[in-house]
C-alpha positions as CSV (number, residue, x, y, z in Angstrom):
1,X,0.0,0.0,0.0
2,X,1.4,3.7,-0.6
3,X,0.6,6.3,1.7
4,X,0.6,9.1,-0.6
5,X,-2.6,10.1,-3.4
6,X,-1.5,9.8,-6.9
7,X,-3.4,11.5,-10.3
8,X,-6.5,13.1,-9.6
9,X,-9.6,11.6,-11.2
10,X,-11.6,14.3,-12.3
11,X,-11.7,13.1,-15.9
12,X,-14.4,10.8,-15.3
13,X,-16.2,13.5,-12.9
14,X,-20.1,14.3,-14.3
15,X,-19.3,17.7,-13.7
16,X,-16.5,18.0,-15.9
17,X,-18.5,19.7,-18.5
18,X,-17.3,22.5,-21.0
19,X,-17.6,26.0,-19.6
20,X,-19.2,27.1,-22.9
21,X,-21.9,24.5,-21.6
22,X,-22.1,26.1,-18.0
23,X,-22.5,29.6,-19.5
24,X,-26.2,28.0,-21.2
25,X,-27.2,26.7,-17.8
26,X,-30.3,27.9,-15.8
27,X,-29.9,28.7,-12.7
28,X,-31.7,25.2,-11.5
29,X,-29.2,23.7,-13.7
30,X,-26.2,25.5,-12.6
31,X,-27.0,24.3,-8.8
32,X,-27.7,21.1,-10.0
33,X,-24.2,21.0,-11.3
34,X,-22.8,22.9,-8.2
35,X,-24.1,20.4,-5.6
36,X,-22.6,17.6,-8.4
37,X,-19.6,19.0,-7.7
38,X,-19.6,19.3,-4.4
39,X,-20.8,15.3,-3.8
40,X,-17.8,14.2,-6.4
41,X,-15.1,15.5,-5.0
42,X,-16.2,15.2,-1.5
43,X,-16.4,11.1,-2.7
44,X,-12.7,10.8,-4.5
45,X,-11.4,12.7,-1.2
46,X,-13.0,10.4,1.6
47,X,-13.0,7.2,-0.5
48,X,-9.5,7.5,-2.4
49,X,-7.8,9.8,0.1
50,X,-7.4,12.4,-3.1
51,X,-8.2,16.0,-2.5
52,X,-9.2,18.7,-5.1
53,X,-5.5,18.8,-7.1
54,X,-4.5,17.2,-9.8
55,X,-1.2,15.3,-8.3
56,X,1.1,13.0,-10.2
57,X,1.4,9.1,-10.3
58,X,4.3,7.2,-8.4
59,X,6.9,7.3,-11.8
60,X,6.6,11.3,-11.9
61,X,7.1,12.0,-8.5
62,X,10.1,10.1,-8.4
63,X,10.9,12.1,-11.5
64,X,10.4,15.0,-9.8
65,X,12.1,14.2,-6.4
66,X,14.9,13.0,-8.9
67,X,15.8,16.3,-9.6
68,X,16.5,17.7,-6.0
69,X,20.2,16.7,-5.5
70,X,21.8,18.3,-8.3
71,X,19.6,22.0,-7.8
72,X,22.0,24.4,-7.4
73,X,19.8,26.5,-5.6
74,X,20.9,29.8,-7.4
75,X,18.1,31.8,-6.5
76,X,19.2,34.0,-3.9
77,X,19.1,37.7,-4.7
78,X,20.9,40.9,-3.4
79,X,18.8,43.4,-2.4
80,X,20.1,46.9,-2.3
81,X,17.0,48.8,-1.0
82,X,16.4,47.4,2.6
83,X,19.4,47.4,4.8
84,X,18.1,44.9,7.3
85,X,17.5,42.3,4.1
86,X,20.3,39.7,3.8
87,X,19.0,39.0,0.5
88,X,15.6,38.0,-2.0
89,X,15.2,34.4,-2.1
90,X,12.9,33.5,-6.0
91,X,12.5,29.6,-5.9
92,X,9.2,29.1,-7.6
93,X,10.5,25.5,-9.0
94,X,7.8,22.8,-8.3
95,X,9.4,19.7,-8.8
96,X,9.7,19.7,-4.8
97,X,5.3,20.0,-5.1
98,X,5.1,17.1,-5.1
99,X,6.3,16.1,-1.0
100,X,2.5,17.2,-0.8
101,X,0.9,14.2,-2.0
102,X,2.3,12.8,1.2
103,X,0.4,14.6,3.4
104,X,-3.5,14.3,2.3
105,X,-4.9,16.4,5.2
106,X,-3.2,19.7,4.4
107,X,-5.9,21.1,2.3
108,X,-8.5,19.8,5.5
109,X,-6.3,22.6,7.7
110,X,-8.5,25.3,9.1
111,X,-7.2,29.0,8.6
112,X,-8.3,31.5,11.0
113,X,-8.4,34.9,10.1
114,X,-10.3,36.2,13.4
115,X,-8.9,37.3,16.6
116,X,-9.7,33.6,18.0
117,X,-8.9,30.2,16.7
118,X,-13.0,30.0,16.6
119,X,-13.9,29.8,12.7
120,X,-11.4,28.8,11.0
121,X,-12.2,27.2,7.8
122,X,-10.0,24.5,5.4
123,X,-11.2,24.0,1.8
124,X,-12.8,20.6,2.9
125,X,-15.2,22.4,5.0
126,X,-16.3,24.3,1.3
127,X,-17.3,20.5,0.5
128,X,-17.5,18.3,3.6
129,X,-19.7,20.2,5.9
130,X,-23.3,20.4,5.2
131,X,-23.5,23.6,6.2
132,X,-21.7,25.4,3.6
133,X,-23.9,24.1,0.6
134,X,-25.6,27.4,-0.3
135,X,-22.0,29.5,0.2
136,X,-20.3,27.1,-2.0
137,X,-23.5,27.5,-4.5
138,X,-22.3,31.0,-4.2
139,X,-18.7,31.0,-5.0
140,X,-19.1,28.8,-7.4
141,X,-21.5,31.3,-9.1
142,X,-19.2,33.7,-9.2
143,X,-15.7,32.7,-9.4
144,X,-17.0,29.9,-12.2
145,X,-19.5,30.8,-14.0
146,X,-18.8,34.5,-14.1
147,X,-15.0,33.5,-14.1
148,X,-14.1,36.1,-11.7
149,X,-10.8,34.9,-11.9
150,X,-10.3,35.5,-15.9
151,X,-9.1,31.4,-15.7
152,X,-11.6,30.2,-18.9
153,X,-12.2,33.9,-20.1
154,X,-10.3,36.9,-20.8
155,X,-11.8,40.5,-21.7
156,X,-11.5,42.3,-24.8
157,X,-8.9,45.0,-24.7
158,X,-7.8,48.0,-26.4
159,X,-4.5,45.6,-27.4
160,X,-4.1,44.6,-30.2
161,X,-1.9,41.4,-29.5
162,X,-4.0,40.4,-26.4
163,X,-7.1,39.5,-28.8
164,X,-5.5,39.6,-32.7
165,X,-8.8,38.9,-33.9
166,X,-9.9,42.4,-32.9
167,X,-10.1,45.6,-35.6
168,X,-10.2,48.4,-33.7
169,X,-14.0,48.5,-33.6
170,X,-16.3,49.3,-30.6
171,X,-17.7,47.0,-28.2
172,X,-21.3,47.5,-30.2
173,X,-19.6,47.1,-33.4
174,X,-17.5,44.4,-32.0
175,X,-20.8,42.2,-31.3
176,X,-21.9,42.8,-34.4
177,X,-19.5,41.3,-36.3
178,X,-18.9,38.0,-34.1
179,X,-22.8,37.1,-34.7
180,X,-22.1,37.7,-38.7
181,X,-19.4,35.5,-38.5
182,X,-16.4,38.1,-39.1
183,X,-14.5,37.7,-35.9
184,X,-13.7,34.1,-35.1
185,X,-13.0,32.7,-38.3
186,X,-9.8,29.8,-39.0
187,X,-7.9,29.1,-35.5
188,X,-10.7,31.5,-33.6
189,X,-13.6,29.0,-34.8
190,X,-14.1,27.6,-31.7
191,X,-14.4,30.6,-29.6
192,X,-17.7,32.7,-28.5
193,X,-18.2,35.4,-26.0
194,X,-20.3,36.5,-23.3
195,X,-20.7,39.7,-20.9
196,X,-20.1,40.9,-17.7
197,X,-21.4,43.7,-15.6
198,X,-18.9,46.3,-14.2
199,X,-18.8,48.8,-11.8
200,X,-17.4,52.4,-12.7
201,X,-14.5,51.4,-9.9
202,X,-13.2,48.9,-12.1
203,X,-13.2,50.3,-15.5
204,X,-9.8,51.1,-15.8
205,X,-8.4,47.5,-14.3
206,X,-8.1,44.8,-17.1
207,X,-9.1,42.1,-15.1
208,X,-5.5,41.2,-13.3
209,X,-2.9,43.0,-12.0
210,X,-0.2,42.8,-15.1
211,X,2.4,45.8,-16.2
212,X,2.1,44.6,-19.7
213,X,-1.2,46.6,-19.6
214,X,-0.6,49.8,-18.3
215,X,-2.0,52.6,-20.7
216,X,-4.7,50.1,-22.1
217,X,-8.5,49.6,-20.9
218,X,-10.8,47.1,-21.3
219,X,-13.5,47.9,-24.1
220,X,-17.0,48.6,-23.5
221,X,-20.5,49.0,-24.0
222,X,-23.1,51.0,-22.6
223,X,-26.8,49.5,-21.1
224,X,-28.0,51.3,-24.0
225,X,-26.0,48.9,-26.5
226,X,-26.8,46.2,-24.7
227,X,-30.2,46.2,-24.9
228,X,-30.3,46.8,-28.4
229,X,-28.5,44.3,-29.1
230,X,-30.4,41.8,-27.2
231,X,-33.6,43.0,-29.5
232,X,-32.0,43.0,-32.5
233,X,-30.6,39.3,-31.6
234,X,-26.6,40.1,-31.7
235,X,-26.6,38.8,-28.6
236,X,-28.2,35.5,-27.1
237,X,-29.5,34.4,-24.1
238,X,-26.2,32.7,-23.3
239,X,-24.0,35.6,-23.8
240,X,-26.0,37.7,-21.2
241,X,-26.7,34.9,-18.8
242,X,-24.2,36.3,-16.0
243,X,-26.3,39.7,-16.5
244,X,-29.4,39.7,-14.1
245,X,-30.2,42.9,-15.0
246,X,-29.1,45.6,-17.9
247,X,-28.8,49.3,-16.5
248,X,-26.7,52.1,-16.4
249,X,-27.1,53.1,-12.8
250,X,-28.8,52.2,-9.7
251,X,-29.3,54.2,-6.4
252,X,-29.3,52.5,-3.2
253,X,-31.5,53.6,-0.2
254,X,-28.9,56.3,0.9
255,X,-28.3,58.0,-2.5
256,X,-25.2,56.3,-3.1
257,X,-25.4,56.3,-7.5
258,X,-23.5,53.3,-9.0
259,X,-23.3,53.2,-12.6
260,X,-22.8,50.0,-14.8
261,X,-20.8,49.4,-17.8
262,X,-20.7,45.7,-19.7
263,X,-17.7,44.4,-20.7
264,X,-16.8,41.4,-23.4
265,X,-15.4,38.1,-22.4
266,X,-13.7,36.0,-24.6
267,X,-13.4,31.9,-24.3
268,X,-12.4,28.8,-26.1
269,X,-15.8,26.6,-26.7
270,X,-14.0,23.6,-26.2
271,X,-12.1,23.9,-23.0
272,X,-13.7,22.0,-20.1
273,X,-14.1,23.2,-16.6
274,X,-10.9,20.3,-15.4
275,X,-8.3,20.7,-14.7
276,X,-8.5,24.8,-14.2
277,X,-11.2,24.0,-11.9
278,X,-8.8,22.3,-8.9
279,X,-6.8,25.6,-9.2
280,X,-9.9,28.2,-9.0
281,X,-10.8,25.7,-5.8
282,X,-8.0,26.2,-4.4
283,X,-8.2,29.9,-4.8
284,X,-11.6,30.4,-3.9
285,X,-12.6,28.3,-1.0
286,X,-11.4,29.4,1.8
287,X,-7.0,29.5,2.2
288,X,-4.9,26.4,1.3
289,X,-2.2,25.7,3.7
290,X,1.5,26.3,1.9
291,X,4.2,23.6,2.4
292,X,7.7,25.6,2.6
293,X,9.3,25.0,-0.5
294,X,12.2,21.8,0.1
295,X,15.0,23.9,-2.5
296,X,14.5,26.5,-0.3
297,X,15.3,24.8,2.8
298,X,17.8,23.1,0.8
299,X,19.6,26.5,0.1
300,X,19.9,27.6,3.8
301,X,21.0,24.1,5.6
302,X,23.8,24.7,2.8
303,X,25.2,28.3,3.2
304,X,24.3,28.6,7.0
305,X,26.6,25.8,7.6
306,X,29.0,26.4,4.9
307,X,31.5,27.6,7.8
308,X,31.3,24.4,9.5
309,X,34.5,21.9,9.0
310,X,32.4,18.8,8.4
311,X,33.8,15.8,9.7
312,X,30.5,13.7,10.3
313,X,26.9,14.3,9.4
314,X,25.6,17.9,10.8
315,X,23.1,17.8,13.1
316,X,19.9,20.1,11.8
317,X,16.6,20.8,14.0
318,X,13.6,21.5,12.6
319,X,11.1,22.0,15.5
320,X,7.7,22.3,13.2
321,X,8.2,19.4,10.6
322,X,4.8,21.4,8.9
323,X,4.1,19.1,5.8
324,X,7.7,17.6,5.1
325,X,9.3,20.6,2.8
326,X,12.0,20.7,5.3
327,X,13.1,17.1,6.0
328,X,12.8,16.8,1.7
329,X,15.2,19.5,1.5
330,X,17.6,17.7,4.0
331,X,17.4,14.3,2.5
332,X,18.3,16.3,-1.3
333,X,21.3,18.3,0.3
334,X,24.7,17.7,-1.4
335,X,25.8,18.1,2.2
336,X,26.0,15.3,4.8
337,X,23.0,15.9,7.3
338,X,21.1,14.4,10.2
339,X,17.6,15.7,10.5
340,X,16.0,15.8,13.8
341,X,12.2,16.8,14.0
342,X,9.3,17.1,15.8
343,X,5.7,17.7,15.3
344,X,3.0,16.7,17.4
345,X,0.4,16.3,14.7
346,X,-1.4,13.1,14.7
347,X,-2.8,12.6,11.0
348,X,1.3,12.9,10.1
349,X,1.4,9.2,11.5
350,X,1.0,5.9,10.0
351,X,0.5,3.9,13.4
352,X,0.3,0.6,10.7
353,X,3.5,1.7,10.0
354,X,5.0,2.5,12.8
355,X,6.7,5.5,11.6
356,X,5.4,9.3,10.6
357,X,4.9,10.5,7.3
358,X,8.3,12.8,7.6
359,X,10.1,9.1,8.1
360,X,7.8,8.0,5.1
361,X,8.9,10.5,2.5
362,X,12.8,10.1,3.7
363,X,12.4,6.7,2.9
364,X,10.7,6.8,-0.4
365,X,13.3,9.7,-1.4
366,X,16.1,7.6,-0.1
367,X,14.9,4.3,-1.6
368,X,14.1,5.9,-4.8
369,X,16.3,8.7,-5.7
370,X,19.6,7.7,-3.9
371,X,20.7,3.8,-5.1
372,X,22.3,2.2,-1.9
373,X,19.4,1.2,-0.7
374,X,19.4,3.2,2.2
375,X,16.2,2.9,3.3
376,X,17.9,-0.5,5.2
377,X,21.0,1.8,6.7
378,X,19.6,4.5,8.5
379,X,21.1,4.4,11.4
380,X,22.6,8.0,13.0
381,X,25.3,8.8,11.8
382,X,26.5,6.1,9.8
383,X,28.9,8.5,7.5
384,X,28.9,5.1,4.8
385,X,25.6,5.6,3.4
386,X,25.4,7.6,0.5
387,X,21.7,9.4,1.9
388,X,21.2,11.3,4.9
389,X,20.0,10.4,7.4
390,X,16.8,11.6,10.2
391,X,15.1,11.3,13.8
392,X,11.7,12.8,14.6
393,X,9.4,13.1,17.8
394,X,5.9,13.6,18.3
395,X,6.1,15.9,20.9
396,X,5.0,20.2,20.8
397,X,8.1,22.1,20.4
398,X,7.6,24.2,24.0
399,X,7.8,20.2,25.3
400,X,10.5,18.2,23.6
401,X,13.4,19.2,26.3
402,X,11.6,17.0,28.3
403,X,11.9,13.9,26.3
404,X,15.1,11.9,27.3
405,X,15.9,10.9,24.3
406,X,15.7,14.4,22.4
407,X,18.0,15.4,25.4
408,X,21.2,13.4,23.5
409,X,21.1,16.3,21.2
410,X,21.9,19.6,23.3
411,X,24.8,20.9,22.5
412,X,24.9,19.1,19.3
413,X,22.7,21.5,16.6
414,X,24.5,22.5,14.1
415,X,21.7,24.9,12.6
416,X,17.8,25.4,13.6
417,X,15.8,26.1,11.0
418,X,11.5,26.1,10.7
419,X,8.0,28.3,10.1
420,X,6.3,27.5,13.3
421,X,2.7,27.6,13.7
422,X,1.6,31.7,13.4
423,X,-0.3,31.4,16.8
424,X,-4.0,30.1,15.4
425,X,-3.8,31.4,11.7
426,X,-3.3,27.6,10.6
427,X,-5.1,24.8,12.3
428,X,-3.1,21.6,11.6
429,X,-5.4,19.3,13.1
430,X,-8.0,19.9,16.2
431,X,-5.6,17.5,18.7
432,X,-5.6,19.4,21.9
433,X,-1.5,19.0,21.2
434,X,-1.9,21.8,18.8
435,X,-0.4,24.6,20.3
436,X,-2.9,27.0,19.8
437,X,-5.4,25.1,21.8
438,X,-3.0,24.7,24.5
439,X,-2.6,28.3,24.3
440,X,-5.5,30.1,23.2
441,X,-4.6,33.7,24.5
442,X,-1.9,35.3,22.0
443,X,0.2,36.4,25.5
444,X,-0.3,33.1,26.7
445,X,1.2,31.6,23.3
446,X,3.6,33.4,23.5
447,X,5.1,32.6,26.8
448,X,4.8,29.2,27.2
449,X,4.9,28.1,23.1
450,X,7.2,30.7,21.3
451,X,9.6,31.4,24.4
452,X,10.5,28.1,24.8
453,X,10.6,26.8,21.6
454,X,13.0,29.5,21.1
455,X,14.9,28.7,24.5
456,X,15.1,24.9,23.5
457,X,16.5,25.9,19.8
458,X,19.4,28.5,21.7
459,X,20.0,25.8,24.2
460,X,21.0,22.8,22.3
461,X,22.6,24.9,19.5
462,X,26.6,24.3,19.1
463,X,28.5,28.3,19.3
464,X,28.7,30.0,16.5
465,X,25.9,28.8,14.6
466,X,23.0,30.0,12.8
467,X,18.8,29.6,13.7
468,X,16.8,30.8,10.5
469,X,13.4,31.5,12.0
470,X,10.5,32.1,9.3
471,X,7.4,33.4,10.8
472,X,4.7,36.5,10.3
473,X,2.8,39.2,12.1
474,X,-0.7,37.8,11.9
475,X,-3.3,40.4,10.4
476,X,-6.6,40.7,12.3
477,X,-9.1,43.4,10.8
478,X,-7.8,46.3,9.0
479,X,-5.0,47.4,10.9
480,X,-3.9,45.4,14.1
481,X,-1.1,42.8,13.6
482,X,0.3,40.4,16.6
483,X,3.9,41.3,16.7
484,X,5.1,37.5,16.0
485,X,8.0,39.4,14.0
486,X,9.3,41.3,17.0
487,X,8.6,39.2,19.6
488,X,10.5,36.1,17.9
489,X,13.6,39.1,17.6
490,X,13.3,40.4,20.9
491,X,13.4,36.4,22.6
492,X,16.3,35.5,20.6
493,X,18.2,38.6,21.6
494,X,17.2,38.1,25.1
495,X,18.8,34.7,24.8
496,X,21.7,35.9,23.8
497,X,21.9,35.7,19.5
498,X,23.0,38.1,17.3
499,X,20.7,39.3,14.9
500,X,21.7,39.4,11.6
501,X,19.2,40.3,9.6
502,X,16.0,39.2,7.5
503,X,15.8,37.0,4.0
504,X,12.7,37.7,2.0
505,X,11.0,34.5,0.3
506,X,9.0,35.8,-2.5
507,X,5.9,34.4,-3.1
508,X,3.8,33.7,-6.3
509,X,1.7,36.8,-7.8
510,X,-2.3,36.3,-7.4
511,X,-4.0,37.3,-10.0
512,X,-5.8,40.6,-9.6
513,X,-3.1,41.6,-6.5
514,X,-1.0,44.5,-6.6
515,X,1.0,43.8,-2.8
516,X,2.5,47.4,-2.9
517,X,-1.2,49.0,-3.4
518,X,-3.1,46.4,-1.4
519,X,-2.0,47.1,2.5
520,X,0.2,44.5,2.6
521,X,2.9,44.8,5.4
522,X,5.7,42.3,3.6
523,X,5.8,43.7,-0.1
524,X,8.7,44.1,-1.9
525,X,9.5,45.1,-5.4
526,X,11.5,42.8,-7.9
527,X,12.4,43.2,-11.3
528,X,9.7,45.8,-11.5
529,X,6.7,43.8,-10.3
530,X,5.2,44.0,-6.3
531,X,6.0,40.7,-4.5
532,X,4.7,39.9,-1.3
533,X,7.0,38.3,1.0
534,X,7.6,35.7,3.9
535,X,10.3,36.8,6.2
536,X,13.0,34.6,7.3
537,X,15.0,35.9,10.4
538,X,18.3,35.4,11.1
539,X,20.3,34.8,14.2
540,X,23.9,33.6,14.9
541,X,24.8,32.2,18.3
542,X,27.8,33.1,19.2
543,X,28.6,33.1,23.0
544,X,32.3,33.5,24.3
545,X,33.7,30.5,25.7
């Protein structure tokens, strides 16, 4: 048996239809389809143990795993405008992905974005829990059918190699000619349009947030237009089905005047709703939790011990294992390393087993992508296998100095590296080891989770070595962060490190996001576009003997 999902099997789903087909749906037929949805994945993920991505089958990941040693990790950046940042770090390379399919429940992790761990919501809740049918109807409504996210559709612009099949003409001449057949003739055949209501505070934004676009709109027609060209039959019932109502303006109860322009959307007839649907899932149902990327923690085992004279394997602690990024990253090191890790979480073990997942995908990397064998020699520190080598706990962080046999390691780290828990943000499982159920105040978590963590980290670290610490002030409402950022700094320098500085992981671009414009406290600017970052601090122990 393999503990891991393979391929997702959406193929064979009754709701893969075409979105040209969704478009012609009533709206009886489009909840039909909606709850269909819903039922199928909700079936595949209990019954198969596959959640809503599409995933690869055993020969690709070991493809992809295959391809970890020999990274050079060449992605870190100097950065000249922040005096505190030791340096961007750009790894978008998914071949490491894949360590997910290891770990089936991290898309069934709750996110909190309240003051309290109390409603916090994982994307399985969007399908699992009963009581989330007629907000999943919703969604679905409009980040599907009126493709909110521009995933099936894009919108006609004022560019004339965005959409080559455009003239020049208006948006009312525009319609015109695709019912008499001008526009999508040869390799445009298959494609149609439809329309879309906008308000005047988005008529200058193309639909995502691209510099390609500056100086160009997005073309379009009045009410006016529309409706004659609903009565004059230039436009079907399909093209306007995502228009309830055709008006310029409307006036709420306090005066407040909106007014309405329609924009065109064009689409590919014969694209299905699969496999673009898994991602517009992901997007849109609540937050997906993010594994830390394995070339990432790859690069900083490697140059935060790259002063070390290495004589046997170094000892590296991780004290969140999270979803196995980190312990990938040390099994693929070019360096000799002995992983130690801990995480209380009890979906991460396979009691049949009698190991944890982390020990699972070391294994499978080890057995697969490193021919000794040495899935049969891990034993600590044996220098003649060819892989590295590991030891996890179970226990909470704030705990594990109290396990004898974690106690044979103070002293002995050789780097500390991990992205605890951010207080309640991301519920890993509802165990009552989960720290922030332990700890449900943030002042309480603090003190008797972050502090010693921390303590236990400085502790059993060897002098004059390095603790990379990657955590974020939590958001909650408009304005009010908890300081996780300055607290973590203030501990460690308490303790006695040397702060060094921060390293800024640069994470992917959402579509429609500018970070620099969108109040975003850890946006920085790269090669001309707005990144938002994750901060990695840096600390150096370096006591004198």
């Amino acid at each position: 048996m393999n503990y891991y999902y393979q391929r997702n099997k959406f193929v064979d789903f009754k709701s893969n239809i075409l979105f040209h087909e969704l478009l012609d749906t009533s709206e009886s037929e489009f909840e039909h389809w909606a709850k269909t949805l819903r039922k199928e994945v909700t079936e595949q993920w209990d019954e198969f143990g596959n959640p809503p991505v599409i995933g690869k089958n055993h020969d690709k990941i070991i493809s992809s795993f295959g391809k970890l040693k020999s990274n050079g990790c060449d992605f870190l950046i100097k950065d000249d405008e922040d005096s505190e940042s030791l340096g961007i770090i750009k790894n978008f390379n998914k071949d490491a992905s894949v360590v997910n399919q290891f770990f089936p429940t991290m898309l069934k992790t709750k996110i909190s974005s309240g003051k309290t761990a109390e409603g916090g919501l994982s994307i399985y809740d969007y399908f699992g829990d009963p009581t989330m049918e007629e907000q999943f109807i919703k969604i679905m409504r409009r980040a599907v059918r009126r493709d909110s996210m521009y995933v099936w559709s894009r919108s006609l612009v004022n560019k004339k190699d965005e959409n080559p099949f455009w003239n020049g003409q208006s948006g009312y001449e525009f319609i015109k000619d695709v019912k008499d057949g001008k526009v999508f003739t040869g390799k445009w055949k298959n494609y149609d349009i439809y329309l879309t209501k906008s308000k005047d505070s988005t008529f200058d934004n193309y639909g995502t947030f691209n510099d390609d676009y500056v100086g160009f709109t997005n073309i379009y027609l009045s009410a006016d237009e529309v409706n004659e060209l609903v009565d004059n039959d230039y436009l079907n019932s399909r093209q306007v089905s995502n228009i309830t109502k055709i008006e310029e303006s409307s006036t709420s109860k306090v005066g407040k005047v909106t007014k309405y322009s329609y924009m065109v959307r064009w689409y590919d007839k014969t694209e299905g709703l699969f496999p673009n649907m898994l991602r517009v899932i992901r997007l849109s149902c609540g937050q997906a939790a993010v594994n830390f990327p394995a070339l990432t923690a790859k690069l900083l085992y490697e140059k935060y011990t790259s002063h070390i004279k290495q004589e046997e394997p170094l000892v590296v602690y991780d004290s969140s294992s999270g979803w196995g990024g980190r312990i990938l990253g040390a099994m693929s090191s070019r360096k000799k390393i002995h992983y130690v890790g801990t995480d209380p979480n009890p979906d991460n073990y396979l009691p049949e087993l009698g190991k944890s997942r982390y020990e699972y995908v070391a294994d499978f990397y080890n057995k697969n992508c490193i021919d000794n064998h040495s899935d049969k020699l891990q034993s600590f520190f044996d220098v003649e296998t060819q892989s590295n080598t590991y030891e996890l706990f179970q226990d909470g962080s704030e705990l594990i100095q109290n396990n004898s046999d974690f106690q044979k390691y103070k002293g002995k780290l050789d780097f500390s590296f991990t992205s605890p828990p951010y207080f309640n943000r991301e519920q890993y499982s509802q165990d009552e080891t989960q720290s922030f159920k332990a700890y449900k105040e943030y002042e309480d978590w603090r003190d008797n989770f972050l502090k010693p963590t921390l303590t236990t980290i400085y502790e059993y670290l060897k002098n004059d070595r390095y603790i990379v610490w990657n955590i974020a002030d939590i958001k909650i409402g408009e304005s009010t962060y908890y300081p996780l950022e300055q607290d973590s700094i203030d501990i460690l320098k308490e303790l006695g490190c040397e702060y060094k500085g921060k390293l800024k992981m640069l994470m992917t671009r959402m579509v429609g996001l500018d970070p620099s414009k969108s109040g975003i406290k850890n946006a920085v600017k790269y090669d001309g576009k707005s990144y938002k970052y994750e901060p990695m601090f840096v600390f150096k122990k370096n006591n004198k003997l």
